[in-house]
N, C-alpha and C positions, 0 to 999 in steps of 0.2 A: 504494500500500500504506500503510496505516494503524503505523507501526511501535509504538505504545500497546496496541491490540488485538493485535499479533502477540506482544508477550511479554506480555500479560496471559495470552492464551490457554495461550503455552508452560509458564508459571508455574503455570494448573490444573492443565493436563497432569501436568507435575511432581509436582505436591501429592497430584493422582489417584492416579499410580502409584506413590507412597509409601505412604498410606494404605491405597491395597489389597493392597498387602505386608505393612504393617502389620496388617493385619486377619485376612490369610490364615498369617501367622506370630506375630504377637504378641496378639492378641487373640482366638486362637480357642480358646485352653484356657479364658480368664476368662468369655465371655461365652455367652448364649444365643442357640442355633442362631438362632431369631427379632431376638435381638439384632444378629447378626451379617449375618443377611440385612441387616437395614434398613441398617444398616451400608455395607454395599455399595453399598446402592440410592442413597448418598449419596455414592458413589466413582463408581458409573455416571453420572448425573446431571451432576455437573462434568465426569466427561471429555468428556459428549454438548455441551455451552455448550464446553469450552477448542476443541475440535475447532470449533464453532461460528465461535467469534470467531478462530481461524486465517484461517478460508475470507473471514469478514466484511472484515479486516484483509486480503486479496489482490484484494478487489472493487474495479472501477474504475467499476462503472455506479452504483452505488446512493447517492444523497445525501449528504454530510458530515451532514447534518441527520438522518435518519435513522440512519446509523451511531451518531452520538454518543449518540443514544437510545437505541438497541439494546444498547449499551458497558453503559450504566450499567444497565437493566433484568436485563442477564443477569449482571454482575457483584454487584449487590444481591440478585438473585434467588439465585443459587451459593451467597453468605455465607450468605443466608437458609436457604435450603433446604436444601442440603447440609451448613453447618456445625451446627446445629439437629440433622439428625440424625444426625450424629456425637454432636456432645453427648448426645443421649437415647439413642443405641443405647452407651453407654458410663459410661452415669447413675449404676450400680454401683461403678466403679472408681473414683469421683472423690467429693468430697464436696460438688461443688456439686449443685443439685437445679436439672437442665433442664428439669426437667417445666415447670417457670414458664415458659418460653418456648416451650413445643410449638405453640401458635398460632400462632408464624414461619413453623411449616415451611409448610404451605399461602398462607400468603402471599408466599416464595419462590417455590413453585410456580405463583401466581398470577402473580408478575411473569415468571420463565421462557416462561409461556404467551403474554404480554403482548412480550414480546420477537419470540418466532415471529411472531405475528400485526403486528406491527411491519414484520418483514423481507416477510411475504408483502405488505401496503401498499406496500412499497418498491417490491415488484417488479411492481407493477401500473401505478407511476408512470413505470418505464424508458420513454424512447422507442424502440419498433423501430426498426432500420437498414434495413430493407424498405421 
């Protein structure tokens, strides 16, 4: 077990079900219903990566070498992509202007994808026990 990736991951987890408390109680009088979705979409997204890197962090088969790649793509990708749109789905309430970073998000999502595709390479390298 990875114990880095196991509380990286418990730590989205955490973050996840804050913010979507947060969103489901403090943020849905201020914002727009559109706001508020995307909002989410950026609660769902890290808890889908914390739960990720739980499982990654309980692997005994798959590479140091790969995991540590994986580590860094989905936790860069998270900041990216999820923090990104938190910040634009909340653009109203704050006086910074996210819109300047909205190119993140898709490159978040770029590396998330880049992660998956990572793990399935991993697991093509496993040797069968047959």
């Amino acid at each position: 077990m990875d114990k880095k990736l196991l509380i990286t991951g418990a730590i989205f987890g955490i973050i996840a079900i804050i913010l979507g408390a947060f969103a489901a109680h403090g943020l849905k009088p201020l914002l727009s219903e559109t706001a508020l979705q995307s909002f989410e979409t950026g609660v769902r997204y890290q808890m889908y990566h914390a739960i990720l890197l739980l499982i990654l962090g309980s692997m005994q088969r798959v590479s140091i070498k790969y995991i540590k790649a994986i580590y860094t793509l989905i936790v860069v990708g998270v900041l990216f992509f999820s923090g990104s749109i938190y910040g634009l789905s909340t653009n109203v309430l704050t006086s910074v202007n996210f819109t300047k970073i909205a190119l993140i998000t898709p490159l978040g999502g770029l590396l998330l994808i880049a992660s998956w595709l990572l793990l399935l390479v991993s697991f093509f390298k496993i040797k069968d026990d047959n």
